[in-house]
Each structure stands twice: as C-alpha cells, then as structure tokens.
KEKE-3310 file (N, C-alpha, C; in steps of 0.2 Angstrom, whole numbers, plus 5000, padded with zeros to 4 digits):
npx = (4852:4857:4870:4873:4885:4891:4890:4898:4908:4912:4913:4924:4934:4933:4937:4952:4956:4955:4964:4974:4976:4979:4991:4998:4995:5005:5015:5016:5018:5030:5045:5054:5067:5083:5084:5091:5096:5100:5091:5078:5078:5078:5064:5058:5065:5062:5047:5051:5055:5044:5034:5044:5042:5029:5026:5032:5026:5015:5017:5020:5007:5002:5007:5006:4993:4991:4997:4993:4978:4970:4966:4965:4981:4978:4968:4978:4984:4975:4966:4952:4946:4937:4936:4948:4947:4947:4959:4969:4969:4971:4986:4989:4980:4984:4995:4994:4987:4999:5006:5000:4993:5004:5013:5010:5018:5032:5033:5034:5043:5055:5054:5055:5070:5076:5075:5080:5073:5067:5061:5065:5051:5043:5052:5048:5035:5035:5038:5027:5017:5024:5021:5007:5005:5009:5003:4991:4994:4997:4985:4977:4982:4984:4971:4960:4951:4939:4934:4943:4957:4953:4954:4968:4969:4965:4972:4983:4983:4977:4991:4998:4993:4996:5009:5011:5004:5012:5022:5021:5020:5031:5038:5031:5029)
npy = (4912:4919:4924:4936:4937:4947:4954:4948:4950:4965:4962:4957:4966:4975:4969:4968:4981:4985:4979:4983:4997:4996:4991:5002:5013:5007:5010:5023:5028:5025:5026:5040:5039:5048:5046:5038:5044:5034:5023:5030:5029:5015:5009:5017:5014:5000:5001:5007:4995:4986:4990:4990:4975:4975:4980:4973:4961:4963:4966:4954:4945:4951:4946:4934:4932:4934:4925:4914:4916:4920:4935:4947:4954:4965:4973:4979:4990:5000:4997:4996:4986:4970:4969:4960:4946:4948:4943:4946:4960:4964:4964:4977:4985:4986:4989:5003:5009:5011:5021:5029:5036:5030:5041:5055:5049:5046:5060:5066:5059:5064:5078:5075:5070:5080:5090:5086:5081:5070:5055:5040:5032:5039:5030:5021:5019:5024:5011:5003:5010:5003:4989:4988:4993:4983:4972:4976:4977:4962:4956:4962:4955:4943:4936:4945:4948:4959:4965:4962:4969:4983:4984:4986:4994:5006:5003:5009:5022:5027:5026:5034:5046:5048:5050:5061:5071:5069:5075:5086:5093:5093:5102:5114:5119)
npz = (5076:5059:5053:5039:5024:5022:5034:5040:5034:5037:5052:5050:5046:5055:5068:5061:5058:5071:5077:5072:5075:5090:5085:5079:5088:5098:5090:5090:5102:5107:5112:5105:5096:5090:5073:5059:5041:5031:5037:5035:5022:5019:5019:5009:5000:4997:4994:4983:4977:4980:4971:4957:4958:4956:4944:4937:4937:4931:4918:4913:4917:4908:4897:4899:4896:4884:4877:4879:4873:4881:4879:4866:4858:4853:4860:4869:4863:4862:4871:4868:4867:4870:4888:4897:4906:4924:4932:4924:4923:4937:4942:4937:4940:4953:4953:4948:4957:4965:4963:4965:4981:4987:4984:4991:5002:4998:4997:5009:5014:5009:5013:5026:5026:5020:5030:5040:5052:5058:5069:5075:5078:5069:5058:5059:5060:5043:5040:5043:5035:5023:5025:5026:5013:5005:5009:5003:4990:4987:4993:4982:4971:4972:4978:4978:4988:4992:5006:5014:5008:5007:5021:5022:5013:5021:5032:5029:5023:5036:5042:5033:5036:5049:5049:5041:5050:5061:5057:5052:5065:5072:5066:5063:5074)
capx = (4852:4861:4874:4875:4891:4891:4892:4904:4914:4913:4915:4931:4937:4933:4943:4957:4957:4958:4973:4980:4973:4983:4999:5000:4996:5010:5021:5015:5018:5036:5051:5059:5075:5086:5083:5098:5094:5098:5084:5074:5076:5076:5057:5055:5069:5057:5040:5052:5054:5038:5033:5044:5041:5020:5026:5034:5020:5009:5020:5020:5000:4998:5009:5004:4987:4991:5001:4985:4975:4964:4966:4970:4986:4976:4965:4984:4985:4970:4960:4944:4942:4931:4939:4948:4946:4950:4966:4975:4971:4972:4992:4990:4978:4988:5004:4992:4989:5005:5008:4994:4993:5012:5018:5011:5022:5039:5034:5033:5049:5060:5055:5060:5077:5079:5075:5080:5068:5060:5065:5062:5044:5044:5056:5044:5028:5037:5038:5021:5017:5025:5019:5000:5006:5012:4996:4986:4998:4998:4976:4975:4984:4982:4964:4955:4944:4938:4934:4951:4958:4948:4956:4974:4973:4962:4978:4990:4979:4980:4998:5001:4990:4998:5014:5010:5001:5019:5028:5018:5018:5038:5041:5028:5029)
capy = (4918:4919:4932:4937:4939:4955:4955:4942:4953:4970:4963:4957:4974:4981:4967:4969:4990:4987:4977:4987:5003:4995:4993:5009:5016:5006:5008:5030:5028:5023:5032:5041:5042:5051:5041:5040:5044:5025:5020:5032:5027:5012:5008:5021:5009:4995:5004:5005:4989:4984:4995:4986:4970:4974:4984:4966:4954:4966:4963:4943:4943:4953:4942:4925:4932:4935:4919:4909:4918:4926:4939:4948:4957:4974:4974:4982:4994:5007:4997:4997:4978:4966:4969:4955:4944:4951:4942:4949:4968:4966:4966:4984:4991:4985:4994:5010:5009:5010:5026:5035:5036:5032:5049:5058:5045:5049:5069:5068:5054:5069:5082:5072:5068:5086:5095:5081:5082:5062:5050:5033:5033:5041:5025:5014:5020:5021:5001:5001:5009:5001:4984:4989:4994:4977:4969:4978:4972:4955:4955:4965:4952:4935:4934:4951:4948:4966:4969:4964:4975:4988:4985:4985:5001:5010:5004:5014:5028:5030:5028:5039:5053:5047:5053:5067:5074:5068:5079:5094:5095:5092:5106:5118:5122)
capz = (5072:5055:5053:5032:5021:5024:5040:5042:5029:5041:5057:5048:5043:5060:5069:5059:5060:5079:5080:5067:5079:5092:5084:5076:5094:5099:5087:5092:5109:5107:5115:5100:5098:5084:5067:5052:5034:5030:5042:5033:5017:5017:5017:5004:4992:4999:4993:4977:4976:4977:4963:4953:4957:4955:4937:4933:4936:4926:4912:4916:4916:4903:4891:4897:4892:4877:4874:4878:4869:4882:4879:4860:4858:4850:4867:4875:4859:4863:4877:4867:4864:4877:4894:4899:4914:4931:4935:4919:4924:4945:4941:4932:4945:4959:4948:4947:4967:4970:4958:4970:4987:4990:4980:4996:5007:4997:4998:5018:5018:5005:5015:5032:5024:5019:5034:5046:5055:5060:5074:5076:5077:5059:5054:5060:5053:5035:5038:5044:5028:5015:5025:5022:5003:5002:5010:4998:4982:4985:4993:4976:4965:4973:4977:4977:4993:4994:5012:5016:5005:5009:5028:5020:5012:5027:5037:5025:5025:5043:5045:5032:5040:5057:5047:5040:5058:5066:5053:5055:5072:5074:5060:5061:5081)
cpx = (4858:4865:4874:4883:4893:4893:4896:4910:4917:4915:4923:4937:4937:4938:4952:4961:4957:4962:4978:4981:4979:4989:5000:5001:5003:5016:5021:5018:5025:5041:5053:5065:5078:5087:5091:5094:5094:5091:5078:5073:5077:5068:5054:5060:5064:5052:5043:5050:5047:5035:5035:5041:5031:5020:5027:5032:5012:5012:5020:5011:4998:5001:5008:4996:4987:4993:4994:4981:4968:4962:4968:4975:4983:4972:4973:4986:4980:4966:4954:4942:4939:4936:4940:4946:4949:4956:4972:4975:4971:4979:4992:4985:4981:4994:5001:4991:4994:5008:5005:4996:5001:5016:5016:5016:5031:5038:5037:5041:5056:5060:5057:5066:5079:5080:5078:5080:5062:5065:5063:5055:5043:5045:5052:5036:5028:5036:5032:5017:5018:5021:5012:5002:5006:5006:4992:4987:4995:4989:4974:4975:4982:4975:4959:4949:4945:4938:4943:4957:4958:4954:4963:4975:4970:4969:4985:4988:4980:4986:4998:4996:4993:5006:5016:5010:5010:5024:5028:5019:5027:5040:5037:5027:5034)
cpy = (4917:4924:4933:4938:4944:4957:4953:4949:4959:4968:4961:4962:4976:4976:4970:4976:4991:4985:4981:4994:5001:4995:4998:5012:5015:5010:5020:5032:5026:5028:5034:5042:5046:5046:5044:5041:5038:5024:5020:5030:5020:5006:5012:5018:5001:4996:5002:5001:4984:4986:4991:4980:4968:4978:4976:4959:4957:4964:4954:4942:4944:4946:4935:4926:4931:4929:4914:4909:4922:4931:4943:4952:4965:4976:4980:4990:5000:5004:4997:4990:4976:4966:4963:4953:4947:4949:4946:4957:4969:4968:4975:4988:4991:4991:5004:5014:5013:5017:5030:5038:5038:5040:5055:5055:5049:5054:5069:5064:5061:5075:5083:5072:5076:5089:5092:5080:5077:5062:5042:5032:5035:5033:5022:5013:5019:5014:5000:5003:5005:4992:4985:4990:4987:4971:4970:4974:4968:4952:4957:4959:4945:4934:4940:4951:4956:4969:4968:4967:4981:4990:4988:4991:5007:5009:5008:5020:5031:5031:5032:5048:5054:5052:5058:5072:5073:5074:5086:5097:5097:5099:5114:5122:5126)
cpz = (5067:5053:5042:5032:5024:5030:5044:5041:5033:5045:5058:5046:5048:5065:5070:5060:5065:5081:5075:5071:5087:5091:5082:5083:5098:5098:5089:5099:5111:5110:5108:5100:5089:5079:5060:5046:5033:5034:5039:5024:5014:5017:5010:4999:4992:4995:4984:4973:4975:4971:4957:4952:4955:4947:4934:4931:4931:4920:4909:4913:4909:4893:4891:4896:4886:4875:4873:4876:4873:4882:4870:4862:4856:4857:4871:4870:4862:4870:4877:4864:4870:4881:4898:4904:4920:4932:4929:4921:4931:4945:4941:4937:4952:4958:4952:4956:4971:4967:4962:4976:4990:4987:4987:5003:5004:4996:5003:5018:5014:5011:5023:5033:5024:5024:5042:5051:5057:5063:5071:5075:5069:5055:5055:5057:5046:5035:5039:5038:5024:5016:5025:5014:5002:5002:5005:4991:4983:4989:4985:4970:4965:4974:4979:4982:4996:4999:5016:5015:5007:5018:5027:5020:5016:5031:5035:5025:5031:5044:5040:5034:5048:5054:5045:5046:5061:5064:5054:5060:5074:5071:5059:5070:5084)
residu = (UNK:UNK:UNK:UNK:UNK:UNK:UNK:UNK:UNK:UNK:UNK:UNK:UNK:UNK:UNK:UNK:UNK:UNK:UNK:UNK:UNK:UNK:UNK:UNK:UNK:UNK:UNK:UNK:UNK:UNK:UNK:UNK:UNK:UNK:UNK:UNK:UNK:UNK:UNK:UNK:UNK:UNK:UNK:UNK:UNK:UNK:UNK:UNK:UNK:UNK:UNK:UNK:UNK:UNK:UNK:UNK:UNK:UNK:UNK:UNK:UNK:UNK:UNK:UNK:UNK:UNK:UNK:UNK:UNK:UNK:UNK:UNK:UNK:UNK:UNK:UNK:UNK:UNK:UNK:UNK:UNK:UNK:UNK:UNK:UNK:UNK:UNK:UNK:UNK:UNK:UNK:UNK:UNK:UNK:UNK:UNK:UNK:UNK:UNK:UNK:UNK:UNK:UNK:UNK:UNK:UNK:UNK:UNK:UNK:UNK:UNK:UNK:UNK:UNK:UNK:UNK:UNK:UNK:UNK:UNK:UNK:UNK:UNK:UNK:UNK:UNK:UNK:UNK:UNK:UNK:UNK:UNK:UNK:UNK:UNK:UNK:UNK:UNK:UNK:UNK:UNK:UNK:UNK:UNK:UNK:UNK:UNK:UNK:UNK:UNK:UNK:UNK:UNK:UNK:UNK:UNK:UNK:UNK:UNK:UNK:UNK:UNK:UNK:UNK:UNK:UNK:UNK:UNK:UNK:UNK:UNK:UNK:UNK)
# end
C-alpha cells in the first residue's frame, strides 16, 4: 500500500505534537519551586531577541533583492507592483509572526513579574515558548515546509494557553 504526501505530512505533525504533548506534560508535572524575576525575564529578552534578529534578516532579503534586481525597489514603496518570490517576503512574515501571537506571551510574562505570582514551571514554559517561536522563525525562513510549521506554531499555541490556564488558576483562586 502506498501512503500519500499528505499523509506522510500529518502523521508528521501528530508525531511531533506527541512528543511535544509529552514534554510539555513533563515540563507541567514538575515540582515548582519559587522563580526570580531574572529567570523570568530572561526568555522574554530572548523572544526580543529574536524579533530583532528575524526584523534584520528581513531587512537583508529585502535589500539583497533589490540589489539583484529581483525584485524593483518601488515594489517596497506601496506594495502594489508584481509580488516578489517567496524567499524575499518569508523574512517579513516570520517578522510579522513574531509581532502576534507573542504580545499575549509578554502580557501574561508583565503581569507575572508584576504580581509575582510564577514559579518555576512558569520559567520553563516561557523557554518552551520562545523555543517553539524560534522553531517557527527559522521553519518560516529557511525552507517553509508547512506541516512542520504548522506543528511549531501548534506547539506555542499550547504552551501559551498552558501558561495563561497556569496563571489564572494561581491568581484567580
């Protein structure tokens, strides 16, 4: 029997979200102990980080297009000439990615610090976090294979709803 693409492609994604479904478990299942604000913020200067450095290589793409000519320079003025090749604007969707989703990450990680109110566990899923964000980046920029992607940003998703459910529950009880 012959399995399709496709099917290859999902049972790649469901793999991948049960060994991710197991660490996260793990990483849930953890003794807590009392976390420091450094601890805390440093995934969330990390997430920065990234940001910049996926704001920097948009900048890079977009000017070694232009330099080669694949792209014109009035294309970047209004965005209404013939839509470049994909590798020139995955840089700038990856950018815009990271402008989404993470803005509910540094609410929950401010309002953390503020009320100081995480442990460990907290500390750990931020890393679990920002290492899905960074999955995603560099699936988004270096070869855009979708269902892996897809898994990447499923596995940020979860942890950040793991993090939120952790916050509410700590704060709201």
């Amino acid at each position: 029997m012959r399995i399709n693409k496709i099917g290859v492609a999902y049972l790649t994604i469901v793999v991948l979200l049960a060994g991710f479904a197991a660490v996260l478990a793990g990483v849930v299942g953890a003794t807590p102990t009392r976390g420091a604000p450094a601890d805390l913020i440093r995934p969330v200067v990390a997430l920065v980080a990234l940001t910049a450095v996926v704001a920097l290589l948009m900048g890079v793409y977009r000017n070694v297009a232009v330099i080669r000519g694949v792209v014109p320079a009035r294309y970047f003025r209004d965005f209404s000439a013939d839509q470049p090749a994909g590798w020139v604007e995955r840089p700038a969707r990856a950018y815009m990615n990271l402008l989404e989703l993470p803005v509910l990450f540094y609410v929950v990680c401010l309002l953390m610090l503020t009320t100081g109110r995480f442990d460990s566990v907290q500390v750990a899923l931020a890393w679990v976090f920002v290492a899905a964000r960074c999955a995603h980046a560099f699936i988004h920029i270096a070869f855009n294979y979708v269902p892996l992607r897809f898994a990447a940003f499923v596995a940020g998703v979860v942890t950040l709803a793991v993090i939120w459910t952790r916050f509410a529950a700590q704060n709201l009880s």
